[in-house]
Structure formats: structure tokens, C-alpha cells
N, C-alpha and C positions, 0 to 999 in steps of 0.2 A: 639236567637232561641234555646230553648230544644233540644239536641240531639236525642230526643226519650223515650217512658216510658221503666221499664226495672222490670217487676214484681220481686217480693222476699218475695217466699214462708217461713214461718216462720221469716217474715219480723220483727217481735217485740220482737224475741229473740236474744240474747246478739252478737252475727255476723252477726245476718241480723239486726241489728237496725246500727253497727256501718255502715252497709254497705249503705244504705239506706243514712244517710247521706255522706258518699263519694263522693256516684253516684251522689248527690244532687248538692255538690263542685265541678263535674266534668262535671255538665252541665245535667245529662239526670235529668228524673222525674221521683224518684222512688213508685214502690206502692208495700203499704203493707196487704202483706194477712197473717194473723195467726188464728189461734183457742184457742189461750190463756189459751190452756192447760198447758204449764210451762213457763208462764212468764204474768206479770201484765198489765194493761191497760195505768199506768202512764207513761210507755216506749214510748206508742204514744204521749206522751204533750213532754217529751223530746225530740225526734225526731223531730217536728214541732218548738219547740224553736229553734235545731239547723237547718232546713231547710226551711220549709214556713209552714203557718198553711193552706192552702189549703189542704195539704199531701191527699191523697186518701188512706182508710186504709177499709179494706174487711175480718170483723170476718169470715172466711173460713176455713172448713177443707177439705186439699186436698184429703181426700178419700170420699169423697164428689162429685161426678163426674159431677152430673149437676148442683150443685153452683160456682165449678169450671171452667168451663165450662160458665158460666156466664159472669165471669171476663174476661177472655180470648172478647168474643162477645164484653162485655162494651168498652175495652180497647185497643185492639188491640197493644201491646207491642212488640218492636221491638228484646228483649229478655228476658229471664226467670232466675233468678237465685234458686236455689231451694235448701233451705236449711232446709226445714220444716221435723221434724223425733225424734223419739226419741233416745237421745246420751248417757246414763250413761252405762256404762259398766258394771258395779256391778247387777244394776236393770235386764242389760238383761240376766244374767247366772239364776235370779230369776224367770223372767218372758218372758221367751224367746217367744213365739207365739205374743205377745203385740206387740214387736219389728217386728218379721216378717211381722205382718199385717197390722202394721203402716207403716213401713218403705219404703217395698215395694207397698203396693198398690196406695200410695201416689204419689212415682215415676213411675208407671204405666201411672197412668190419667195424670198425665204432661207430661210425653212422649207422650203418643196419644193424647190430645189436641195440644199439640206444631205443630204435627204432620199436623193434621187436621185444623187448622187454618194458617198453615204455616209461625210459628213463627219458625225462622231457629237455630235463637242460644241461646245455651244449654249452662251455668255451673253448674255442680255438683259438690253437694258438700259431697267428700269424706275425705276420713281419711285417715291417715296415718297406721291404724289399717290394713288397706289390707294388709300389710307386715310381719302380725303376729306374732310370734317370730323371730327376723332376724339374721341370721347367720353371715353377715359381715355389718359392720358398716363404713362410714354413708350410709343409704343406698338410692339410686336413684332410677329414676325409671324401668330401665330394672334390679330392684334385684326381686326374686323371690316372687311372691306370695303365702306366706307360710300360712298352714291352720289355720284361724280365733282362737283368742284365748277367742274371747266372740262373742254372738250370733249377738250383736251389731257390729261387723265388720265383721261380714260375711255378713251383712245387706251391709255394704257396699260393699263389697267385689261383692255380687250378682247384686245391684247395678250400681258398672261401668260395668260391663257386660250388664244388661238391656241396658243402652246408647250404648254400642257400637254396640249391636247388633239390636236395634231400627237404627243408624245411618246406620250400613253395609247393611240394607236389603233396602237401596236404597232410603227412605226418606232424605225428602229435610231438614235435620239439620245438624249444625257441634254442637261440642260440646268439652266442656272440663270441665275433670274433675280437682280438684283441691285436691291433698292428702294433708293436711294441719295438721299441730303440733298441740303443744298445747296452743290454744290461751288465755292469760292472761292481765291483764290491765284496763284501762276503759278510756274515752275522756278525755283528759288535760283540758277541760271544766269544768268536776266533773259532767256532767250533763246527762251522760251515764255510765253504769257499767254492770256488770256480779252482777244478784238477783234472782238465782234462787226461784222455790218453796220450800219449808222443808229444809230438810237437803244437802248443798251442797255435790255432786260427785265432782268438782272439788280443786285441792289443795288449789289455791291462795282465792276464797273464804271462805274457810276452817278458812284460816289464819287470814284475815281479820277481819269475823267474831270472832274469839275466843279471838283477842288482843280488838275486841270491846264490849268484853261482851256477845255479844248474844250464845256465846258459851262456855262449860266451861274447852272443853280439845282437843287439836287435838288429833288425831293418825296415827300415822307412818305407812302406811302398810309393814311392813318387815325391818327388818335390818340383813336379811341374804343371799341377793341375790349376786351375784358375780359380785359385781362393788367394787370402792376403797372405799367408805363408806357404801355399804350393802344396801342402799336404792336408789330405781329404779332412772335412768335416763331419762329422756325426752325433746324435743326439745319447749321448750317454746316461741311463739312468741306473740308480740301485738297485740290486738285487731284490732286496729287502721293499722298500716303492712295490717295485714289479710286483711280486708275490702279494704283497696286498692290493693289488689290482684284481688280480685274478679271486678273491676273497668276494673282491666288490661286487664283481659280476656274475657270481655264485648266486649273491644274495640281492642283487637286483633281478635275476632271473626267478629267483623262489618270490620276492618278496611280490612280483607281479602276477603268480600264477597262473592263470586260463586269459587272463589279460592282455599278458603278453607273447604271443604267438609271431614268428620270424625270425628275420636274424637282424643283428643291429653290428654294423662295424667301428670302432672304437681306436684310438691313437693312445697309447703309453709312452709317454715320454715327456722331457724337462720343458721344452717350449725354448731350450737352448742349445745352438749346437757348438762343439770345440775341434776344435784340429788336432791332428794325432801329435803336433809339436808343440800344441800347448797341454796336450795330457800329459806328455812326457815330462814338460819345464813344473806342472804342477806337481807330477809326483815326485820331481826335486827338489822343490822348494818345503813341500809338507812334511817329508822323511827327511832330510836331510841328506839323500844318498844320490850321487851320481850317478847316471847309467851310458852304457857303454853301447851307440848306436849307431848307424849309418844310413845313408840313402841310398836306397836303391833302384831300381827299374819297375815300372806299376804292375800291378794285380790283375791279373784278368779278371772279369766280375764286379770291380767295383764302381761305385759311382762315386761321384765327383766331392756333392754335400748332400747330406739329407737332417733336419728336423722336424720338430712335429709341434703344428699346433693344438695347444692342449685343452681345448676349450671346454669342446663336447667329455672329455672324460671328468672334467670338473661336474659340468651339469648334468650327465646320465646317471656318474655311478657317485657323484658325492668324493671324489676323490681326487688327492691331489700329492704330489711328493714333498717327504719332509727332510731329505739328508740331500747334501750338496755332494760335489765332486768331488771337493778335496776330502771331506770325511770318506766315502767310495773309497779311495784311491789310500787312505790310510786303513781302512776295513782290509782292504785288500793284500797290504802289504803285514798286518800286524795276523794276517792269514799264512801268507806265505810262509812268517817265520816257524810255525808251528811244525809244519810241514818235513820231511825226511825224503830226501833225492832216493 
């Protein structure tokens, strides 16, 4: 028997697909809703190869409130994960109101449907970015939340607020948020990956991309920031990890029922962080391929280093990462090759 359906808002992008199949492994049935504003329609045939092709998949956009809304009626799911938003950091110092309109009004109608239909539990999905520039390292979750260093994490930032203060006004949901790194990698399948649209914001497709051609230079954002090689540090985890975080928190939420009432906030990540020039030396050293890079002038938006201590996610949700970097980084590229420019 099914454990229950388990909706996942921006289901077809590259952490709700991996997640999607998890959930699948772990018994519920997952359904996907996206707008396939940044991500392709092939994500769903791969998704069904690695789950069932029955899969239920719902072009929706969640600021969309009576399609939305729909879903919820059809389906009745026993919880929400909700990872539907826009994430580039760069775009939002560009295009800041895009971000807030999205971001937020999106997390709006799934709080008040959850609400209204009394679907009880909640993960969001947050970022690690709430922690903005941080002053001590690694940081957990009672470190400071210091002010946003792109409009994108303040999305978030505003965000876990919304949930918690949807939860504290006495609505029947728990919720957890989940501040999560940076997720890299793709299925050891080779039948899922990170493919954005245009030009990736993230590193590892960056790389990927550039050792396969379809690009024909990285660039380093900075090499004068105050770490031992100059360029930023960040807490890298796999896709795959990730996704089974998100499982975890599923089912510490069900498994505590009426128990458990609030929100709980949570750190996903390695408890290690690496510099964008030792991602790069690693992805040379494990493929064997050289890539073709430069330095350049910093990033608006970004911060300096951030990692995460991972204490509380070992003891809340029983969980912990079991693939390394270099595997990542070779998931990643044994992805790439699959792929057609």
C-alpha cells in the first residue's frame, strides 16, 4: 500500500525531480506540479522511467490560486513539498520585484490552501542564503539571521517567516523548513541531471557544460575574497542526499502527528565547505578533462563562505549524506555526456 500522495511544487525541476523519485523509493506517490518556466518537459519521461509511468504531472503555476486549488480538490495529499520559485541570485539583484512576486505569492496560496484543505504538513524549501553574510563559521541554525545579500534570499528569508507565522496563528500544520547548500550532481542512472534554461547560474553546470563544448569559457567570480585561495567557498551537497532529506522530513512530520505542531528549521548540507577552485581542480582530477577558465570580477549577491553544521539534521531527521564530491562531480559530468546541445 502507498504511504500517501505527497505534492511537489516545482516538481520537474532539478530537486523536485530528484525528489519525486525518492518519495517514489520510499513508498508514497509523488505528484508533480510545475509551470515549466525553467526546466524542460523531457524531466517528466525521466522521472517515469525511474518511477511508474502512471506519474500524475499538473502544468501549474502556483500563483495561479484556482488551478491550484484544483490540485489540492483532485488529490487530496497527505503533504506538500514546495519547492516551486525562482533561485538565481544574480537574476534577482537584476530583476528584484520578478523574484518577490514569484516567490512569495506562490508561498502564499500553498499556505492558505494547505490550510483550507487541511493538508497539515509543510516542507519548505529554503536556503541557506537566510544566513547572509555570516560572521562565524559553520554556521547552525540558531546563528544569526543576517540581512539578505540578494533579493533572492531575502525571498527566502521572508518566506520562513510566512510559514511560521501561518503555523503560530493557530492553523492545523507543522512545517519544516529545510536551509539547504549547494546541491550538485545528477542520478547515478545518468537519467536525471541539473539542465537549466540559457546560461547556467550554477557552478557544476557551468563546468560541465564548458569541458562539453556547449561553452566556450568559465569564469571565476573573484579571486580576491578572503578565503586561502580568493575564491568563494560553499557547502556542496548531492542532489540525491538532498532529495532524501526532503523524504526525511516528510516522514518525521507524518510519523509525529498531532505531536507535532510548528515549524522546525533544519541545515542540509556536508558540514564541509570547498572553493569554486578546488571544485574545478576536483572535477579535473576525477574525469580526467581539463577546463577552460578565467577570473573574473565578483558577483553581486554573493557571500564570501558559507557551510553548515550538520548536527541537528543527523538528530531530527535520522539523516545524514552518503556520496562525496568527487562522486557529485562525476554523476554530474557522466550526465552531461548523455545530453544533446
Amino acid at each position: 500500500m502507498p504511504k500517501g500522495k505527497v505534492l511537489i511544487t516545482g516538481g520537474a525541476g532539478y530537486i523536485g525531480a530528484h525528489t519525486a523519485v525518492a518519495l517514489f523509493e520510499a513508498g508514497y506517490e509523488p505528484l508533480v506540479l510545475d509551470n515549466f518556466s525553467n526546466t524542460l518537459p523531457s524531466a517528466i519521461d525521466a522521472i517515469r522511467q525511474l518511477t511508474f509511468d502512471g506519474l500524475k504531472v499538473y502544468e501549474t503555476d502556483c500563483c495561479d490560486y484556482q488551478a491550484l486549488e484544483e490540485v489540492y480538490l483532485n488529490e487530496k495529499p497527505v503533504g506538500v513539498i514546495h519547492f516551486a520559485a525562482f533561485k538565481a541570485v544574480g537574476e534577482s539583484v537584476r530583476l528584484p520585484l520578478k523574484y518577490y512576486k514569484n516567490n512569495l505569492m506562490s508561498l502564499a496560496n500553498v499556505l492558505e490552501l494547505s490550510v483550507k484543505h487541511s493538508i497539515k504538513n509543510l516542507v519548505f524549501s529554503s536556503s541557506c542564503t537566510v544566513y547572509g553574510q555570516p560572521e562565524h563559521l559553520p554556521v547552525h541554525e540558531g546563528s544569526p539571521i543576517l540581512p539578505a545579500e540578494s533579493p533572492y534570499g531575502n525571498t527566502k528569508q521572508i518566506g520562513e517567516e510566512m510559514v511560521r507565522d501561518a503555523v503560530q496563528s493557530g492553523a492545523p500544520l507543522a512545517a519544516i523548513s529545510l536551509r539547504y547548500f549547494n546541491p550538485v550532481g545528477a542520478h547515478p542512472s545518468s537519467k536525471l541531471g541539473e539542465l537549466p534554461l540559457g546560461t547556467p547560474n550554477n557552478l557544476v553546470p557551468f563546468i560541465t557544460q564548458t569541458v562539453a563544448g556547449w561553452r566556450d569559457q568559465l569564469t571565476v567570480f573573484g579571486d580576491d575574497y578572503p578565503t586561502p585561495d580568493g575564491t568563494c567557498i560553499r557547502d556542496y551537497i548531492h542532489v540525491c542526499d538532498l532529495a532524501e532529506a526532503h523524504v526525511a522530513a516528510i516522514k518525521t512530520l507524518e510519523k509525529a502527528e498531532d505531536s507535532y505542531s510548528g515549524v522546525d528549521y533544519i541545515n542540509i548540507g556536508t558540514g564541509r565547505g570547498h572553493s569554486v577552485l578546488e571544485v574545478i581542480h576536483a572535477f579535473e582530477d576525477t574525469t580526467g578533462h581539463k577546463l577552460n577558465y578565467q577570473i573574473g570580477p565578483r558577483r553581486p549577491g554573493d557571500v564570501t563562505a558559507v557551510f553548515a553544521d550538520t548536527t541537528k539534521s543527523k538528530k531530527a531527521l535520522g539523516w545524514s549524506p552518503k556520496y562525496s564530491m568527487e562522486e557529485a562531480l562525476v554523476h554530474a559530468w557522466n550526465w552531461q555526456k548523455t545530453l544533446k546541445k
